[in-house]
N, C-alpha and C positions, 0 to 999 in steps of 0.2 A: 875362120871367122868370115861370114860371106856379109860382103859388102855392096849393101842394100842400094848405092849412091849408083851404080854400075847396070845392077842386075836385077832385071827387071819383068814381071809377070805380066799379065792380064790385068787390065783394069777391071777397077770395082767401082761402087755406085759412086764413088767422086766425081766418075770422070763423065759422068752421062747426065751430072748436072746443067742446068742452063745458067749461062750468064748473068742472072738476078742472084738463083742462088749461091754463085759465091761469095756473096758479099753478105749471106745468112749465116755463113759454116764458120765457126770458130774451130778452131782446133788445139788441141790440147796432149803434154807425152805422159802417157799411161801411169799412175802416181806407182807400180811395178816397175819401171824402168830408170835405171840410175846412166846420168850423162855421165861425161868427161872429157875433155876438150884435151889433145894432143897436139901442138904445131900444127893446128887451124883445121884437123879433123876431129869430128866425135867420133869416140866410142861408147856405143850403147851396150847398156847387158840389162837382159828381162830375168828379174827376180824370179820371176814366176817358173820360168823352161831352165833358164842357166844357160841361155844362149846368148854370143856377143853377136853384134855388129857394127860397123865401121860406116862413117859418112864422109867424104870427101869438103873441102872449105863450102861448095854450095851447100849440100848438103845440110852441113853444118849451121848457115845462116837459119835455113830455113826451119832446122829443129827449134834454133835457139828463138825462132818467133810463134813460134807455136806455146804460145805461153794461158791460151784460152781467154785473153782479149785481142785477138789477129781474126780478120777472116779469112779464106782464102783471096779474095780479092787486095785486102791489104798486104798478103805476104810477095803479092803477084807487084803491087805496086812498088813494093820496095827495090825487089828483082830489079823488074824494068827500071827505077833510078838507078840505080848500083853500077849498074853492068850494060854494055850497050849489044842489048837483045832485042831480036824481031818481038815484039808482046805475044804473039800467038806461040811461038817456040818454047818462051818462059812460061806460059801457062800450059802448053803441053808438059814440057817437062815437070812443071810443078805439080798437077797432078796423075800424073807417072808417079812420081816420089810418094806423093802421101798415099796416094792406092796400097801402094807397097807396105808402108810404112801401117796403115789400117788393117789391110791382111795380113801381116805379122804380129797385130796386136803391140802394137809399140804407140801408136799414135790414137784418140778419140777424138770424134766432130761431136758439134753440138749445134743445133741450128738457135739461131737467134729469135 
């Protein structure tokens, strides 16, 4: 089960956004993809392929705000309350994740 939280590809058109539009992008988990919360990880599985994957507690938070009223700058702002991270590290790493999470067809944007 490769877990997506970890292992990580090439960014896709999230990451080449500018700073306005993250606060356009809603994102939302593929209505194909069933959660399930384990001792503060998810596990995903896409209906669609029959393939799992696994999200570590970050991870985790950020599927479970991806509910298609978040944008990504909201999800970035909760980050930064949460957790005492540089902002620029949390928003890399946050869109690392949803790239991933987009290329796997697990996650959809929507612009506002």
């Amino acid at each position: 089960m490769p877990d997506i939280s970890q292992a990580f590809s090439a960014p896709t058109a999230v990451s080449q956004l500018d700073s306005a539009l993250l606060h356009q992008i809603t994102l939302m988990g593929n209505p194909d993809v069933q959660a399930t919360n384990m001792d503060g990880e998810t596990v995903l599985l896409d209906l669609s392929t029959g393939r799992y994957y696994t999200l570590n507690r970050l991870g985790s938070l950020i599927w479970e705000l991806c509910t298609g009223k978040h944008t990504i700058g909201d999800i970035h702002a909760v980050l930064c309350s949460r957790f005492d991270v540089v902002p620029d590290r949390a928003l890399s790493d946050l869109v690392t994740l949803i790239d991933q999470l987009i290329k796997e067809g697990l996650l959809q944007q929507e612009r506002r």
